[in-house]
N, C-alpha and C positions, 0 to 999 in steps of 0.2 A: 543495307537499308539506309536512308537518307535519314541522317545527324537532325535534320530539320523535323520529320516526320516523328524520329521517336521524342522526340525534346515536344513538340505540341500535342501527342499524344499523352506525356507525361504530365504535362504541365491541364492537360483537360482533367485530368483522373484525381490530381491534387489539389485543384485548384475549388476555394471555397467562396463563396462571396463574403466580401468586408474583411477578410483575411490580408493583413498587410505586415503586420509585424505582433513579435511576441512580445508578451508584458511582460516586464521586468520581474515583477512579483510574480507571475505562475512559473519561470524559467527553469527552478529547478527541478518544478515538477515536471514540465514538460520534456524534460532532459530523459530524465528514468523515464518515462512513457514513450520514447520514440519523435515525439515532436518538434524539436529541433532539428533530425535530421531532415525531416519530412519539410520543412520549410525551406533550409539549405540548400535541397534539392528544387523545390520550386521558385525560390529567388533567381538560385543560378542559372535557369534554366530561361528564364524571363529576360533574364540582364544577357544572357548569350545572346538569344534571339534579336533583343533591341538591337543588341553591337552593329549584326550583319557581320562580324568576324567570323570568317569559314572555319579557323583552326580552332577558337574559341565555341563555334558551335561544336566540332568534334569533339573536344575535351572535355566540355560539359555533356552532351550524349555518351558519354565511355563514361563517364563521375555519377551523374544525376542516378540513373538506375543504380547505384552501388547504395549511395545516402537513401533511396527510397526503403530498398531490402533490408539494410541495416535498424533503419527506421522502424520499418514493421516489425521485424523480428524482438526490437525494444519494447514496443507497444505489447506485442504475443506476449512477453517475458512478463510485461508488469502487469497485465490484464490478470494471469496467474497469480503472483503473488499478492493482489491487491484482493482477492478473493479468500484466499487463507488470511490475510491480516483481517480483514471483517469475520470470516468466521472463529479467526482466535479470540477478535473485540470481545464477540456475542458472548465464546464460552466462558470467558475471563467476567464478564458483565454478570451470567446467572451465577457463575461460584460465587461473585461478591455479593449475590444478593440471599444463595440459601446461606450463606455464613453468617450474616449482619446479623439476624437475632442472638446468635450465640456470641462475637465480639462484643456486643451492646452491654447483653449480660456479663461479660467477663469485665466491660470496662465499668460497670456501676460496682461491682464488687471489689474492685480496685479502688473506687473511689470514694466506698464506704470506709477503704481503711485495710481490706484483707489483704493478706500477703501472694503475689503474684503465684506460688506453686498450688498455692489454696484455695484460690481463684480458679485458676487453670483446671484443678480436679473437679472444684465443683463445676464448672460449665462440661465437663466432659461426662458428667454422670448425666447432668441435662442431655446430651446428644444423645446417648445411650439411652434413658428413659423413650428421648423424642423417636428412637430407630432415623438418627443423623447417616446418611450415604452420601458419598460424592457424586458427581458425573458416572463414575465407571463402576457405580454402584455398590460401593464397601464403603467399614466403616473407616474413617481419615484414621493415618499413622499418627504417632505420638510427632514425629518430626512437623506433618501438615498442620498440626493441630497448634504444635508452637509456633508456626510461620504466622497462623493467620491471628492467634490469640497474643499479641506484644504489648 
């Protein structure tokens, strides 16, 4: 196939309007998402064509499709993980909010003056009176309990 024909195909499929260059400040994120390659590929692909260099078109047609693939697959990868870090956010976000009442309470009794193991006990009889579950529906270990109660 004609070096010319994949490079202007590539460059139609990539190509965004008002897209010229990347901002400094999104760089790095655009980096883990794929986007940097994804530009790389349509620069090069651009500045081949301007050249008119035949050997320069070749080598960016053999290049350009590699930076595209690469590219996507970056995008694929962090599209994935960008969906477990918001759904870790969320679960993270409700544990800290059914716990707040019981921390609140342990830290006023703390700052009545009681002794932190004293403290501790009594906020854990409160959980127990309240019927306190976690997420996975039991009641929190003695270890959870000191994590979240310091």
């Amino acid at each position: 196939m004609n070096p010319r024909v994949i490079l202007t195909h590539l460059i139609a499929r990539l190509e965004l309007p008002g897209v010229t260059a990347v901002e400094e400040t999104d760089a790095e994120e655009r980096a883990a998402a794929g986007a940097l390659h994804l530009f790389d590929a349509l620069r090069e692909a651009r500045e081949a064509l301007a050249s008119g260099d035949g050997h320069r078109i070749a080598v960016a047609a053999l290049v350009c499709p590699t930076l595209v693939r690469t590219g996507e697959t970056m995008g694929a990868r962090n599209a994935r993980t960008a969906g477990g870090l918001t759904t870790g956010g969320k679960q993270t976000k409700d544990a800290e909010a059914r716990w707040q009442p019981y921390v609140d309470a342990y830290r006023r009794l703390l700052d009545a003056g009681t002794s932190r193991t004293k403290a501790r006990a009594i906020t854990k009889r409160h959980m127990t009176r309240d019927d306190f579950t976690t997420a996975r529906g039991s009641f929190p270990s003695d270890q959870a309990i000191g994590k979240h109660l310091k």
